[in-house]
C-alpha positions as CSV (number, residue, x, y, z in Angstrom):
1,X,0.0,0.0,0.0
2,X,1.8,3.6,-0.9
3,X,0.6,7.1,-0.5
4,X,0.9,8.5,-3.8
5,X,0.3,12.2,-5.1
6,X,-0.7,11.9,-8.6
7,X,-1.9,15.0,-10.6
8,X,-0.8,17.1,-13.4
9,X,0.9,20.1,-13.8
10,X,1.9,22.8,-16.3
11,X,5.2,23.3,-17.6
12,X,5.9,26.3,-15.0
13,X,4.5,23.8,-12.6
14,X,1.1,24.8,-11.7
15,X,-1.6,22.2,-11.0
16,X,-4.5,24.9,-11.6
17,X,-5.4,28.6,-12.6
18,X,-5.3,31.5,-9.9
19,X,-8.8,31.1,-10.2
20,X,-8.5,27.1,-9.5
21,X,-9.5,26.2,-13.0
22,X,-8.4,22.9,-14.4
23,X,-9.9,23.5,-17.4
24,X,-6.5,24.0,-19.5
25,X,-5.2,20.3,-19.0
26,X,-8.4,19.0,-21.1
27,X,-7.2,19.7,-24.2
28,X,-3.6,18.2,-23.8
29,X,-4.5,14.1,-24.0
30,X,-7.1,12.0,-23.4
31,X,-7.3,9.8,-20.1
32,X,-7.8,7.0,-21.6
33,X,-4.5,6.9,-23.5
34,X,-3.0,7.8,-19.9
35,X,-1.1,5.8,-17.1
36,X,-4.2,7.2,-15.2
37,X,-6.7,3.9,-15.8
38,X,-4.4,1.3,-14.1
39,X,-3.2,3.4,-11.6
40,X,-7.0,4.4,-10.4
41,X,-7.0,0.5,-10.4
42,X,-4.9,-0.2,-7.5
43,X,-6.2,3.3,-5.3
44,X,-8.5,2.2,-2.5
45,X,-9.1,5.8,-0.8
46,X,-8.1,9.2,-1.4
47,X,-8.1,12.4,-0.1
48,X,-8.3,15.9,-1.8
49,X,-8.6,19.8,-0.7
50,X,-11.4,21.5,-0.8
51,X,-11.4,24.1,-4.2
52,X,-10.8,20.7,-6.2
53,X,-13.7,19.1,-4.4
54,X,-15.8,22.9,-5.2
55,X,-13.7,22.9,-9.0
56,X,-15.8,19.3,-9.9
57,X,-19.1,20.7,-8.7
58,X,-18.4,23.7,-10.1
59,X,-17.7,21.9,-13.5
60,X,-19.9,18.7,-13.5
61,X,-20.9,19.0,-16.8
62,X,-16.9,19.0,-17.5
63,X,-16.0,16.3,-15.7
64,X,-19.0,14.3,-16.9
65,X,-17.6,14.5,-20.1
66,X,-14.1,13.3,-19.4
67,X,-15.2,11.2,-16.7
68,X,-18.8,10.1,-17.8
69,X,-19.7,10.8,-14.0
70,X,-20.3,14.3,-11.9
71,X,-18.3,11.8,-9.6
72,X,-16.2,9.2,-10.8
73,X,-15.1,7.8,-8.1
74,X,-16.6,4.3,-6.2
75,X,-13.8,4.5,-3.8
76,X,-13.9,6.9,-0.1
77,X,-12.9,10.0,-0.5
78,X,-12.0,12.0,2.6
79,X,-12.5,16.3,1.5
80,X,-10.1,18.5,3.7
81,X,-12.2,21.7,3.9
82,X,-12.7,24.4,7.4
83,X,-15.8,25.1,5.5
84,X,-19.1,23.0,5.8
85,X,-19.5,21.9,1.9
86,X,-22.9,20.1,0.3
87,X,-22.3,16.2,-0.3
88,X,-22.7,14.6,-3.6
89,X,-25.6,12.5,-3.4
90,X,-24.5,8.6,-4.1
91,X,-20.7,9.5,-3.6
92,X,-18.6,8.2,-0.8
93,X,-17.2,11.2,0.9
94,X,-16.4,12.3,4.3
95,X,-15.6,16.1,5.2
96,X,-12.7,16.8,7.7
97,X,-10.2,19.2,8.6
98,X,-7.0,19.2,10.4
99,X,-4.0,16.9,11.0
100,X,-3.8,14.1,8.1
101,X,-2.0,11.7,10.2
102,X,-6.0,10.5,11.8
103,X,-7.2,10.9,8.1
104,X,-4.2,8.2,7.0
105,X,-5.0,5.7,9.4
106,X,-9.0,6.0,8.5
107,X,-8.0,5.8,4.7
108,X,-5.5,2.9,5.1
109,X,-8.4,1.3,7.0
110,X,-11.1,1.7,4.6
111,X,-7.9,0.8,1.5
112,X,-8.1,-2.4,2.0
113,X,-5.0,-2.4,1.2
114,X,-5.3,-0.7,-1.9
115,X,-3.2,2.3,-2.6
116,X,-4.2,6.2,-1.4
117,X,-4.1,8.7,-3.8
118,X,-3.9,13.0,-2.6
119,X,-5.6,14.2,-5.8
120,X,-4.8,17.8,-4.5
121,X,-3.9,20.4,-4.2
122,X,-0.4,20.7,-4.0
123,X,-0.6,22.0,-0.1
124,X,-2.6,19.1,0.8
125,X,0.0,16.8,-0.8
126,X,2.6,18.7,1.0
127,X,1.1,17.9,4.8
128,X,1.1,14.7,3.7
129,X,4.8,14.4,2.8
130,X,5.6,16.9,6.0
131,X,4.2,14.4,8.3
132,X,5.9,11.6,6.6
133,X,3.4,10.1,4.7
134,X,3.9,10.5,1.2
135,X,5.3,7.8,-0.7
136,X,5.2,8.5,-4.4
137,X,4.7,11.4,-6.7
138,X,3.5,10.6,-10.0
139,X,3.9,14.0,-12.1
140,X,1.9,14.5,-15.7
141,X,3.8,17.6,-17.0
142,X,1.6,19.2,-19.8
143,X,3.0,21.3,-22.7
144,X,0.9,24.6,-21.6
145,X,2.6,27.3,-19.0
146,X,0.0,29.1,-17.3
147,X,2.2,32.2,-15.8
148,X,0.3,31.4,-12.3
149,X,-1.7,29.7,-10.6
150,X,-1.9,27.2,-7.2
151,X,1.5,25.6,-7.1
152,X,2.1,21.6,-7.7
153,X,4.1,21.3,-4.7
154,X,4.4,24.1,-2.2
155,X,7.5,23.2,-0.4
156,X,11.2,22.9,0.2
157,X,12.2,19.1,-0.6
158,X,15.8,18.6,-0.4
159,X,15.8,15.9,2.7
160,X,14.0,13.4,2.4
161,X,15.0,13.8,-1.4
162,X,12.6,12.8,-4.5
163,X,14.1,9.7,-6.6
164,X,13.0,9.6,-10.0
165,X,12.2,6.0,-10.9
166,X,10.7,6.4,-14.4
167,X,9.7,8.7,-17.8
168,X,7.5,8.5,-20.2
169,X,6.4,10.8,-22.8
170,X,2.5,10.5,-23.3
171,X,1.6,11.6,-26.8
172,X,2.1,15.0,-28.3
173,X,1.4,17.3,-25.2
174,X,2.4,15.6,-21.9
175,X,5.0,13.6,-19.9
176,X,5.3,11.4,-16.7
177,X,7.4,11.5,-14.5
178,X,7.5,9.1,-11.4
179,X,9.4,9.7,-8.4
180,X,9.6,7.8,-4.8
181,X,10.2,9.7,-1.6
182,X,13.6,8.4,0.4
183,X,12.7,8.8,4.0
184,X,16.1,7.7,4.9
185,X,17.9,10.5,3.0
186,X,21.0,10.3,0.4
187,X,22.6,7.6,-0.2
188,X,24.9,7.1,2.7
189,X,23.5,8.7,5.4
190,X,21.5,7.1,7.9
């Protein structure tokens, strides 16, 4: 079972508009012809913040047609939000807020022992991986630059460091890149 952050991102790494649109990774590929149908596969819970949870209501008729579903998820999701937010009827989510280390051990529980996936944002990601939780980042880098926007990854990783493990170009307009996070440091050092 890993923790894995798996979004996209532009190629001046932002993972959505200013205005937390998502709207201009649509036109770069097509999910299908993506990594993104085996690894949604082998997740078992995840966990996302709150303006991507609003961004998919916001956009159902979007995300119906690249999904096929206002939802398009069957596994729990867990929503971090300090807000109270209206439920998706027939959807599998649970509201909380604060410290993701409780919100780990419920997802790992209700896994079974499938993988966890932090859909986003990039500060949700980041608790995970400040508390030691993150396993895995699996980055699509799309051929679009956005200017700004709500960073992939708001934080300073030099120790534990980020190992890349594999690339992979993905037609025309994107790349993968997949990299594990050493919680024992550099090589050599305990």
């Amino acid at each position: 079972m890993k923790t894995q952050y798996f979004t996209a991102t532009s190629l001046d790494g932002f993972i959505a508009t200013e205005d937390d649109s998502l709207e201009w990774l649509f036109p770069l590929g097509d999910i299908n012809h993506s990594s993104y149908p085996a690894f949604i596969a082998e997740v078992g819970a995840l966990a996302m913040g709150s303006s991507t949870y609003e961004w998919m209501r916001r956009n159902a008729d979007m995300v119906i047609a690249e999904t096929g579903s206002p939802w398009p998820y069957t596994q729990p999701a867990w929503v971090f939000s300090s807000r109270t937010l209206p439920a998706l009827p027939g959807a599998d989510i649970r509201f909380v807020q604060g410290d993701v280390h409780q919100v780990h051990a419920e997802m790992r529980a209700a896994a079974g022992g499938k993988n966890l996936w932090i859909v986003g944002g990039g500060d949700l990601a980041g608790q995970f991986h400040d508390a030691s939780l993150l396993d895995e980042l699996i980055i699509q880098i799309g051929s679009a630059t956005l200017g700004k926007g709500k960073p992939l990854f708001p934080r300073r990783v030099l120790n534990p460091t980020l190992r890349l493990v594999s690339a992979q170009q993905m037609g025309a307009g994107m790349a993968e890149l997949r990299y594990t996070v050493d919680k024992n440091g550099p090589a050599g050092v305990a």
